[in-house]
Z-matrix of the N, CA and C atoms (Angstrom, degrees):
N
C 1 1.443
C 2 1.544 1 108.60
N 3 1.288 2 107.63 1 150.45
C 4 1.778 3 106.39 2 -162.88
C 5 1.443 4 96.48 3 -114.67
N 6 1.499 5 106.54 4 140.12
C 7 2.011 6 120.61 5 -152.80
C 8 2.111 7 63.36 6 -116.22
N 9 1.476 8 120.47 7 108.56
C 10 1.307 9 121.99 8 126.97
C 11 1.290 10 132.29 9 -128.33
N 12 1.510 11 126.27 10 161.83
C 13 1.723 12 122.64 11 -148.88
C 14 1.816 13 78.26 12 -91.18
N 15 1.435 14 101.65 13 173.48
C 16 1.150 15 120.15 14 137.24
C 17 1.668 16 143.04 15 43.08
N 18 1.590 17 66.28 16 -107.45
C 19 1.912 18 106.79 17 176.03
C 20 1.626 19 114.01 18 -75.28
N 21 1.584 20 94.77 19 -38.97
C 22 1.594 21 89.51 20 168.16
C 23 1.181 22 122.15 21 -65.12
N 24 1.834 23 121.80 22 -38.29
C 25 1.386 24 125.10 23 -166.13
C 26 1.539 25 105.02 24 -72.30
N 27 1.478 26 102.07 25 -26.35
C 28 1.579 27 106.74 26 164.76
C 29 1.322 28 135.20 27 -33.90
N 30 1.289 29 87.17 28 -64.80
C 31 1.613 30 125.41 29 -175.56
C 32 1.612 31 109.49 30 -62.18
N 33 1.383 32 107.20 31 -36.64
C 34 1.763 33 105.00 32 -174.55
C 35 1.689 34 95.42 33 -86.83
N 36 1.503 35 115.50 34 -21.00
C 37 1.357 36 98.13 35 -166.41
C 38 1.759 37 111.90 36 -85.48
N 39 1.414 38 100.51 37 -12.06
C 40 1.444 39 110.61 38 171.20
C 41 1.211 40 125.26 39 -37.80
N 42 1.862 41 90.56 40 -60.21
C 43 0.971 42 115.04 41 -134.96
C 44 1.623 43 91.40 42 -110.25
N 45 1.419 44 104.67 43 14.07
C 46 1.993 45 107.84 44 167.01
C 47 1.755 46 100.37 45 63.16
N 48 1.605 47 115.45 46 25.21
C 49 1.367 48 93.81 47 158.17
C 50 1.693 49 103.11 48 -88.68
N 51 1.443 50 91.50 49 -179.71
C 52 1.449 51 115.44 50 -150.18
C 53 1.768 52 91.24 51 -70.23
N 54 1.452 53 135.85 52 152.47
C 55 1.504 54 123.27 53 164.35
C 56 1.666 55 98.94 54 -140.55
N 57 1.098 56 95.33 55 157.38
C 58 1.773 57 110.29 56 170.74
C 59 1.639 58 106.53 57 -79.19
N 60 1.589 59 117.04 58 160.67
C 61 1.050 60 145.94 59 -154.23
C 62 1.541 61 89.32 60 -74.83
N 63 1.673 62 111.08 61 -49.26
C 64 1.940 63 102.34 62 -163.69
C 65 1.542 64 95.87 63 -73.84
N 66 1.249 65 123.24 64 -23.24
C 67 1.786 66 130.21 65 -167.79
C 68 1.664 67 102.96 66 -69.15
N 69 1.729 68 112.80 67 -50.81
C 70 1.974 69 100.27 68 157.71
C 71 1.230 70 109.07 69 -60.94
N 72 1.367 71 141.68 70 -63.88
C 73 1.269 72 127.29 71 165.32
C 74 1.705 73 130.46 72 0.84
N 75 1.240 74 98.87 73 -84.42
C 76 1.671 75 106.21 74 170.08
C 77 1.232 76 113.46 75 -85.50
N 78 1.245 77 126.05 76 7.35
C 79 1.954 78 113.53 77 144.78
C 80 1.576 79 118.00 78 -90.85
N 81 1.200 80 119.57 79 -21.49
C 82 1.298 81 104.24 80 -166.77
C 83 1.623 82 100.91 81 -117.90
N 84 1.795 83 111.17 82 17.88
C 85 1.518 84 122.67 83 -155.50
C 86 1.476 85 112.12 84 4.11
N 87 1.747 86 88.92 85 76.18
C 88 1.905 87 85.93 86 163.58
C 89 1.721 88 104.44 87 -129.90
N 90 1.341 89 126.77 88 -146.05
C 91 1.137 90 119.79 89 -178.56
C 92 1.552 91 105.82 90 -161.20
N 93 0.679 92 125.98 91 157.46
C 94 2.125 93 128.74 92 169.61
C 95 1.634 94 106.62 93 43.68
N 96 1.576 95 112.42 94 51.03
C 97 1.302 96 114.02 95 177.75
C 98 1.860 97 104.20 96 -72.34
N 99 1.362 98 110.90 97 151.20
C 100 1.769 99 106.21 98 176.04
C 101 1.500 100 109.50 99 -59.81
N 102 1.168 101 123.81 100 -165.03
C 103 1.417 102 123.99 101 -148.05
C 104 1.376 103 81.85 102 -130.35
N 105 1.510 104 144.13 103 1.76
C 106 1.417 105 143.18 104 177.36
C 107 1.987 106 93.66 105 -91.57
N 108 1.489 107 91.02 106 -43.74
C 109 1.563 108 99.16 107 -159.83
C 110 1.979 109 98.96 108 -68.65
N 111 1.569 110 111.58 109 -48.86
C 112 1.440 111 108.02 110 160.77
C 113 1.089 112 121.05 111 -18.63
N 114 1.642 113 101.28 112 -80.02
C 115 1.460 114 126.25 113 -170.50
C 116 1.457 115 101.55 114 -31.01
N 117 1.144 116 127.63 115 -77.34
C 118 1.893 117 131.77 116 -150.58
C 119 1.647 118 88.85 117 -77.82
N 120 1.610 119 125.89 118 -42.58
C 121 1.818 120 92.04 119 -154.20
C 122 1.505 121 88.55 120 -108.54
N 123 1.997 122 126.34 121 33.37
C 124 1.457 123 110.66 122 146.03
C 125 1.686 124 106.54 123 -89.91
N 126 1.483 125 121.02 124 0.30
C 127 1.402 126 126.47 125 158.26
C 128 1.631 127 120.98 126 -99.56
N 129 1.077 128 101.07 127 22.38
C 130 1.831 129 107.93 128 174.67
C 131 0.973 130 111.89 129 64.04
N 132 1.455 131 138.09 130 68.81
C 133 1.430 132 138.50 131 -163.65
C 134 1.234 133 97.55 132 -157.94
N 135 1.331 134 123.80 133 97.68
C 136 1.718 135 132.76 134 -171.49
C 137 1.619 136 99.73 135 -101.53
N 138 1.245 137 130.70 136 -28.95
C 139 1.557 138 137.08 137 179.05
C 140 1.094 139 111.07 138 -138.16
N 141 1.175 140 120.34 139 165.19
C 142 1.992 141 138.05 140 174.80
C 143 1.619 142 95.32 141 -155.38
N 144 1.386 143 90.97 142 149.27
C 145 1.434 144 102.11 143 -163.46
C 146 1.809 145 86.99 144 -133.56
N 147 1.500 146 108.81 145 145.10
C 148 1.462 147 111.81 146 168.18
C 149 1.047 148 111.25 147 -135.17
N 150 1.427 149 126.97 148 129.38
C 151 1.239 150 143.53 149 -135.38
C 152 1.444 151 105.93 150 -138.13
N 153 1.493 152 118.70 151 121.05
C 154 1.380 153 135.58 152 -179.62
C 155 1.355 154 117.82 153 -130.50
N 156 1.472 155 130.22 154 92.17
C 157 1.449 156 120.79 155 149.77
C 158 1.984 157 139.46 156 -62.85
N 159 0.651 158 139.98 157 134.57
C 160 1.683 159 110.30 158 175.54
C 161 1.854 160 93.73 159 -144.42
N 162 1.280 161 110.84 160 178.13
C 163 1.552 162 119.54 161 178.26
C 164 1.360 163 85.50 162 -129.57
N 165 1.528 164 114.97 163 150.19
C 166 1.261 165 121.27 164 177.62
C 167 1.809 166 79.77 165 -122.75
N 168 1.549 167 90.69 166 -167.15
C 169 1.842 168 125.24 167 168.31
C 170 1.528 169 82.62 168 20.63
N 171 0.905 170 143.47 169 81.40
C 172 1.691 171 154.11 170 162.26
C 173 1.762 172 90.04 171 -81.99
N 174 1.146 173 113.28 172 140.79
C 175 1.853 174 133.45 173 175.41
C 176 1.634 175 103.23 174 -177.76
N 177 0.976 176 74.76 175 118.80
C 178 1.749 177 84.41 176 167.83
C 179 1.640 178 113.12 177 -62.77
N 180 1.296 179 111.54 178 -53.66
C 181 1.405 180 124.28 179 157.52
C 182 1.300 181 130.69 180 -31.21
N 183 1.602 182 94.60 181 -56.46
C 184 1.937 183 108.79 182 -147.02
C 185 1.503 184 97.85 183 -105.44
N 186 1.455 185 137.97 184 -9.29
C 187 1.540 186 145.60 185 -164.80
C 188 1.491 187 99.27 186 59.19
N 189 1.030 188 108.13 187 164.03
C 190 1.562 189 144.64 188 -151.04
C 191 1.677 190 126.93 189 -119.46
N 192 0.816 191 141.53 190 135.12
C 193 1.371 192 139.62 191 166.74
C 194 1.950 193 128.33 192 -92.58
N 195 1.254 194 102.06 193 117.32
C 196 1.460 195 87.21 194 172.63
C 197 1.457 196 123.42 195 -125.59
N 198 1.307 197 117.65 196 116.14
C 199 1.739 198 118.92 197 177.32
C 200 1.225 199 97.02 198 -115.60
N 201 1.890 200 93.96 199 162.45
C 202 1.509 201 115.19 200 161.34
C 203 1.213 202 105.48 201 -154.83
N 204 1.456 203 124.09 202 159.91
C 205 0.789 204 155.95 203 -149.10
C 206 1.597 205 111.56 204 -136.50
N 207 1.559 206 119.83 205 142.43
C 208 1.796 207 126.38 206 171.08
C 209 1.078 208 103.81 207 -139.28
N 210 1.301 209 126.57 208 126.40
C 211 1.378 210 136.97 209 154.58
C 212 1.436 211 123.41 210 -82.66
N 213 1.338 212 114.22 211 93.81
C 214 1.721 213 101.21 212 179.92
C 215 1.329 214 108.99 213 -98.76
N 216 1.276 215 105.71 214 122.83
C 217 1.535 216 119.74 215 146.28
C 218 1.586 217 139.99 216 -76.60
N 219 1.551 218 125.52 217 132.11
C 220 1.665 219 124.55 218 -148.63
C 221 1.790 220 74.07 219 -110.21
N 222 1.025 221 114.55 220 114.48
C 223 1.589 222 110.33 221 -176.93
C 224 1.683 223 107.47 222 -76.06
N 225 1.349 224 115.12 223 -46.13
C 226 1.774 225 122.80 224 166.01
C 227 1.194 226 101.70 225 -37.02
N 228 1.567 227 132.89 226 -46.09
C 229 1.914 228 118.09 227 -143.12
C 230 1.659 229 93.95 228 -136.64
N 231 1.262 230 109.74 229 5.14
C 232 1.316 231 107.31 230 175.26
C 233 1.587 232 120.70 231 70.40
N 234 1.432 233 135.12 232 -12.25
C 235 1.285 234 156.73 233 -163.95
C 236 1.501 235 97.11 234 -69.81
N 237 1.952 236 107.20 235 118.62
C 238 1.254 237 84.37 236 171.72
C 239 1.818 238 87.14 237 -121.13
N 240 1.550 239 103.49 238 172.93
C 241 1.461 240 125.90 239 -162.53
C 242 1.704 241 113.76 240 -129.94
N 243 0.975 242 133.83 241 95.46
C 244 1.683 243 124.62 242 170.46
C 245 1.372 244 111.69 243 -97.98
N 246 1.357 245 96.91 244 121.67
C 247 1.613 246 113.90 245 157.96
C 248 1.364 247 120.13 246 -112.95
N 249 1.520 248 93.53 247 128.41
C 250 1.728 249 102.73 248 177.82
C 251 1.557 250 108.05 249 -123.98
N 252 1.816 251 113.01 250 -175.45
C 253 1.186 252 115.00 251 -177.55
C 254 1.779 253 91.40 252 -179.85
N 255 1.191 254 100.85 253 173.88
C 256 1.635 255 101.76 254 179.26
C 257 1.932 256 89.80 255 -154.76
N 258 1.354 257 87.85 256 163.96
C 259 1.783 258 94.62 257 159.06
C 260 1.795 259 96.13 258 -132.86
N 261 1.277 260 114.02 259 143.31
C 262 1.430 261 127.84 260 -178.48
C 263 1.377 262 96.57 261 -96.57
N 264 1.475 263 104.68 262 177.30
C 265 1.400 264 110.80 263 -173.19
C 266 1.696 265 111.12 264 -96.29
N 267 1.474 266 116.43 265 3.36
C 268 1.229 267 113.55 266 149.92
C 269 1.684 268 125.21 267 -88.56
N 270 1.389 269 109.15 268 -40.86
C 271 1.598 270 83.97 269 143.71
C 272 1.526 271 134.45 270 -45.00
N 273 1.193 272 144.95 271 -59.26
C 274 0.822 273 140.29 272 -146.35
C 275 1.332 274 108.49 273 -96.45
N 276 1.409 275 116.05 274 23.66
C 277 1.512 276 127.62 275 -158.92
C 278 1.747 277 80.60 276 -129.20
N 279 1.385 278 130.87 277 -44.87
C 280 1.012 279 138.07 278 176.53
C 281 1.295 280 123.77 279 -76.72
N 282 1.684 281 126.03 280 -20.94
C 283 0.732 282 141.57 281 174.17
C 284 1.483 283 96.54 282 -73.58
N 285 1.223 284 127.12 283 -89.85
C 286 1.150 285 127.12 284 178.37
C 287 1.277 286 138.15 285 -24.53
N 288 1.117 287 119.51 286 -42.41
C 289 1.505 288 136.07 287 174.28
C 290 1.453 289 107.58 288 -67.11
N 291 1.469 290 130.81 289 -49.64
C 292 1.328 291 144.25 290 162.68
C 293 1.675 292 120.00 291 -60.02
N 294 1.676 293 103.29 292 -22.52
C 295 1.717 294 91.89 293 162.46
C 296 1.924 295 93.55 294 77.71
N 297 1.435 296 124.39 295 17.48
C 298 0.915 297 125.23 296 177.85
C 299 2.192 298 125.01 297 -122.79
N 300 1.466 299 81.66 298 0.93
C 301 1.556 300 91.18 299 177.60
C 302 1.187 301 98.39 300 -61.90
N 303 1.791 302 127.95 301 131.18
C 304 1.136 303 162.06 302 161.10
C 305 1.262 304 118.27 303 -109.50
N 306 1.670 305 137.91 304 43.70
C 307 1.638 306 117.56 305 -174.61
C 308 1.432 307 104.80 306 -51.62
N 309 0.986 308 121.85 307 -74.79
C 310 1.625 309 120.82 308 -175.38
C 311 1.500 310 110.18 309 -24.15
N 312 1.266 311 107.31 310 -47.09
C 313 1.638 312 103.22 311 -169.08
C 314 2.103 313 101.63 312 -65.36
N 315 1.316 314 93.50 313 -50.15
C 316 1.422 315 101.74 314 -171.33
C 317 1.560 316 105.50 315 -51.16
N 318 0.991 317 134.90 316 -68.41
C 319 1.455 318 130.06 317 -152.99
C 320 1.570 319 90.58 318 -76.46
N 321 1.109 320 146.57 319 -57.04
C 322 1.665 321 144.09 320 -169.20
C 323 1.977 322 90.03 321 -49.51
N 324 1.461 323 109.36 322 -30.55
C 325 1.566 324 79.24 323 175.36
C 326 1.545 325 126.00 324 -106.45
N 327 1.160 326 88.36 325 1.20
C 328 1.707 327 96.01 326 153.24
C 329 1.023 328 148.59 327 -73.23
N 330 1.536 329 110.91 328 -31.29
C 331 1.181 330 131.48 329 -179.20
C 332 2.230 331 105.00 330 -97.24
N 333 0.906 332 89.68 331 -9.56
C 334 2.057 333 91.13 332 -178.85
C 335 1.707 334 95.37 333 -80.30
């Protein structure tokens, strides 16, 4: 059985090496976590995020809508979180014309 402090268990959990059950234990000082919650953060995985874009009312004509949506899950505390956002087709009518449409930029700052 491996005696590491802390900072080390830190360090492996960063960095998604593999850890034992008492090693989440005395990092996250909890006790009788489920065996789902083990599973992912004895592989360093404290959140998962699920990620959905879609375009609705699509027209070549009429402009378009695009939202998405993230579901994050805190796998330790169980807490889950949705963030959404859309751009309408007057944004993107404004966007365009201005030479300033950013989707990428937009949703990465929605979802941080």
């Amino acid at each position: 059985m491996r005696d590491l402090t802390i900072p080390e268990i830190q360090a492996r959990f960063d960095n998604h090496q593999k850890l034992h059950e008492f090693e989440v234990d005395i990092l996250f000082d909890v006790k009788n976590l489920s065996k789902e919650q083990y599973r992912w953060l004895c592989k360093g995985y404290r959140h998962f995020t699920i990620f959905d874009i879609e375009a609705q009312l699509f027209d070549a004509r009429m402009g378009y809508v695009i939202c998405w949506y993230a579901l994050r899950w805190d796998i330790l505390t169980g807490e889950k979180e949705m963030v959404y956002d859309h751009l309408s087709p007057d944004d993107m009518k404004k966007g365009t014309r201005q030479r300033t449409l950013t989707l990428t930029l937009d949703i990465t700052n929605t979802i941080r």
